[in-house]
N, C-alpha and C positions, 0 to 999 in steps of 0.2 A: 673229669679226670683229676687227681689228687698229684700229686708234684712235690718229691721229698729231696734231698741232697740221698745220691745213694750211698754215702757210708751208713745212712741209717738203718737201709736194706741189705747189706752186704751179707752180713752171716746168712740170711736165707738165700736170696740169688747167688751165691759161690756156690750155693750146692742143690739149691732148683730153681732153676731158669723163670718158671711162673708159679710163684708160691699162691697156696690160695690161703688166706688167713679165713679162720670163723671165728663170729662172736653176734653171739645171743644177748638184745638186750636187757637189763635188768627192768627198766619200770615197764614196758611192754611184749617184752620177752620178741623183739622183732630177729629174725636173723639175716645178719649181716655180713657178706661176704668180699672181699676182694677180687677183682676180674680185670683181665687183659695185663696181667702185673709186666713192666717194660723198663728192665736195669737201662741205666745209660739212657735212657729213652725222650722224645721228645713228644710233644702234644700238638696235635695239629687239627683245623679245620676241615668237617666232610660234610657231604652234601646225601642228605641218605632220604630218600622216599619226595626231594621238596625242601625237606627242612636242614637245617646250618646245625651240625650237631661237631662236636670233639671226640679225638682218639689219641690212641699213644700207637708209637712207633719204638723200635728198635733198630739198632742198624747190627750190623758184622763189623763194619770198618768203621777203626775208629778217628777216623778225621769226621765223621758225624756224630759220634757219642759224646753226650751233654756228662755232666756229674749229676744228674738226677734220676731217681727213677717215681715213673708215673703209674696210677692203676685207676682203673674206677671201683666203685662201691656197689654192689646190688645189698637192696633190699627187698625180702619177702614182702609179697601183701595177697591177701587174697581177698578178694571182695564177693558183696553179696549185693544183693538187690539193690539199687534197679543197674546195679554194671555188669554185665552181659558179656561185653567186649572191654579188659578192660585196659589192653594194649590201643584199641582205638581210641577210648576214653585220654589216655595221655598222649597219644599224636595229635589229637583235638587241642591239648593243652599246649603240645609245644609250637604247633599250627598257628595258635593265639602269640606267644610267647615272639615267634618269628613276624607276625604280621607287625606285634608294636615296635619291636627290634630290628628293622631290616640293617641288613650283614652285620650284625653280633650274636652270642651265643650268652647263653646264662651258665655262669659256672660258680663252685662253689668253692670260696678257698679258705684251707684249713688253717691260715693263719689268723683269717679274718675271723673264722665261728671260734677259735680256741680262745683267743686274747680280748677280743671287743668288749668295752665296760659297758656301751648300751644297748648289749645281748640282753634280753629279758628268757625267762622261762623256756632254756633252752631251744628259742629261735633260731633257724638258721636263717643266715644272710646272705643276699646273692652279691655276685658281684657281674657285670655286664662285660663282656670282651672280644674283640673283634682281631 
């Protein structure tokens, strides 16, 4: 989940609640979309199939709305041989992820890939949090 101050989001949540943003990348042309978008929203810990994943929430009432709003990012991928399954191929991965990580999640934050001077060739970088 991504995590903005939402005056950044305002113009589209004042007038849709879950905006989906698209964008095709230019060197791999991947498409990238916005999903669960959450004005005011908070990010929280879920427990989904085993594994320790993150979500966003919204509330009504605002004695629990944050000034931020959260969304995740899907990426297209489609794969070929030899991935079969390739949803279980990535529970295998987050399976790993959770076994060296117990109660942390791996998440990605946008201040951290945008600004980092020892980003090399567009690495992303995780960051661990619990």
């Amino acid at each position: 989940m991504w995590n903005f101050q939402q005056l950044y989001f305002a113009h589209l949540t004042d007038e849709l609640y879950e905006s989906k943003i698209v964008y095709r990348t230019e060197k791999f042309e991947d498409l990238v979309r916005t999903f669960c978008m959450n004005p005011n929203g908070i990010v929280v810990n879920e427990n989904t199939n085993g594994i320790v994943t993150v979500n966003g929430h919204s509330y009504e009432g605002a004695e629990k709305q944050t000034e931020n709003t959260n969304f995740a990012l899907l990426v297209a991928k489609h794969f070929s041989e030899p991935f079969k399954d390739s949803n279980g191929c990535g529970e295998s991965i987050a399976r790993l992820f959770q076994h060296m990580l117990p109660g942390g999640v791996i998440v990605q934050r946008f201040g951290l890939n945008a600004s980092d001077p020892k980003r090399k060739n567009g690495e992303i970088r995780c960051h661990i949090g619990t």
